[in-house]
C-alpha positions as CSV (number, residue, x, y, z in Angstrom):
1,X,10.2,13.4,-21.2
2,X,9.3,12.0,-24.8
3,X,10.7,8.4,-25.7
4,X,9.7,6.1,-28.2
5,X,9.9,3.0,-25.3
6,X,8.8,4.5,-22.0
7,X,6.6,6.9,-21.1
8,X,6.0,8.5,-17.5
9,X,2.6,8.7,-15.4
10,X,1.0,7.6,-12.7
11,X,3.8,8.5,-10.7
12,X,5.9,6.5,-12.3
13,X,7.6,4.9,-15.6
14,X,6.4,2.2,-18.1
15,X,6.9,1.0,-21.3
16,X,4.4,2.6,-24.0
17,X,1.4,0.7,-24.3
18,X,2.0,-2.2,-21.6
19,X,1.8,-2.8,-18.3
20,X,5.1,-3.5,-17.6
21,X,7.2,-0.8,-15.2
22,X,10.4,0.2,-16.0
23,X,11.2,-0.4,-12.3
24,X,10.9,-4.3,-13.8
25,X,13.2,-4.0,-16.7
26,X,15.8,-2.1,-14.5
27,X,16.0,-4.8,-11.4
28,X,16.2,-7.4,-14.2
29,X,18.9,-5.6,-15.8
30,X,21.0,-4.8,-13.2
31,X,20.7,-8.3,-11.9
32,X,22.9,-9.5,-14.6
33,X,20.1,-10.4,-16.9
34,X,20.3,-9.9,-20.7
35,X,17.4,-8.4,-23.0
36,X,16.8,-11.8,-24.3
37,X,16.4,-13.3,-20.7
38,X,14.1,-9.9,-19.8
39,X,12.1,-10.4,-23.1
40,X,11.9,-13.7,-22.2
41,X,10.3,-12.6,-18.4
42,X,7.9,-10.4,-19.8
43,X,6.4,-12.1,-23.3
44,X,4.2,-9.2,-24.2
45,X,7.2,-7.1,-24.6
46,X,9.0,-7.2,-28.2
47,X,13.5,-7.1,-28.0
48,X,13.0,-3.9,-29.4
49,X,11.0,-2.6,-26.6
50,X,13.6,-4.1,-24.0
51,X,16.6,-2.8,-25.4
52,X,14.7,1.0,-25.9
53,X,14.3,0.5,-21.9
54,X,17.7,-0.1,-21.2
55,X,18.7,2.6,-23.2
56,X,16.3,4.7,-21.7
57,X,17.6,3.8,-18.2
58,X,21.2,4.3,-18.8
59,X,20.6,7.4,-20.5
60,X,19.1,8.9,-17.3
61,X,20.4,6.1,-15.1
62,X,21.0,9.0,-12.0
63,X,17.3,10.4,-12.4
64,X,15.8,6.6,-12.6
65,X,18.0,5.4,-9.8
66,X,17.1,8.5,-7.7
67,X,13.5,8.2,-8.8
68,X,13.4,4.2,-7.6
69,X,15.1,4.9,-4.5
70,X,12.2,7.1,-3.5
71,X,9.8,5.1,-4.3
72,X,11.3,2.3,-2.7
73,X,11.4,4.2,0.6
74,X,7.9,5.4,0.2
75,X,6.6,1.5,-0.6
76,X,8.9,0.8,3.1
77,X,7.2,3.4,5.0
78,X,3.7,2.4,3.6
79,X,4.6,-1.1,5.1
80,X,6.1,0.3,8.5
81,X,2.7,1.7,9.0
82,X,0.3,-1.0,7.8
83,X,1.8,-3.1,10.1
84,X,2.1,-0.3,12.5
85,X,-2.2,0.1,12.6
86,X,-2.1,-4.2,11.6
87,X,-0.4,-4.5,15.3
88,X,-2.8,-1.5,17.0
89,X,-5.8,-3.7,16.2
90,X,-5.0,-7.4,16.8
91,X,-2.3,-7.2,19.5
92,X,-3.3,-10.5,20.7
93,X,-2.5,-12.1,17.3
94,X,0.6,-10.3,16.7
95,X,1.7,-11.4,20.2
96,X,1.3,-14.7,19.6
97,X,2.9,-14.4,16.4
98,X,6.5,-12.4,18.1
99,X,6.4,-15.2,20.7
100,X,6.4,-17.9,18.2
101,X,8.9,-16.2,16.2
102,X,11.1,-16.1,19.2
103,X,10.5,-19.9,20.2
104,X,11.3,-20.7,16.6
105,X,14.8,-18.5,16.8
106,X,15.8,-20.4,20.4
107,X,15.5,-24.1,18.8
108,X,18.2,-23.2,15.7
């Protein structure tokens, strides 16, 4: 997948020769937020760069969105079961945590 602006590894997509994810651009964007405001967010980035994401995005906006979805499920399964093994060794502390949790919901 050759672009000017993003390139893909690591499992996933950034901008050529930063750090920043495409993932980033992409939330920003569809969040209502211009290039300038994006450029602003992430000052290592040049317009140019921003506006060569977007464009990127939207011109595979079906394979990006499918791609994010994924990896969003993936990062919410990773969770489910660090705190899954987080609750199998301290029980006692999670206890106490779901009971105050509870005592906190009963005085709204």
């Amino acid at each position: 997948m050759e672009n000017a602006y993003v390139e893909q590894h690591d499992g996933g997509y950034w901008l050529k020769g930063s750090r920043v994810s495409l993932d980033s651009i992409v939330y920003e964007f569809n969040d209502g937020a211009p290039p300038e405001s994006i450029r602003r967010a992430f000052p290592t980035l040049s317009l140019e760069q921003v506006y060569g994401a977007i464009t990127f995005y939207l011109s595979k906006q079906a394979e990006i969105d499918s791609y994010r979805a994924e990896s969003e499920e993936v990062f919410e399964q990773q969770g489910r079961e660090i705190n899954a093994r987080a609750r199998a060794e301290r029980p006692e502390l999670f206890a106490r945590l779901d009971k105050a949790r509870q005592e906190r919901k009963a005085t709204k």
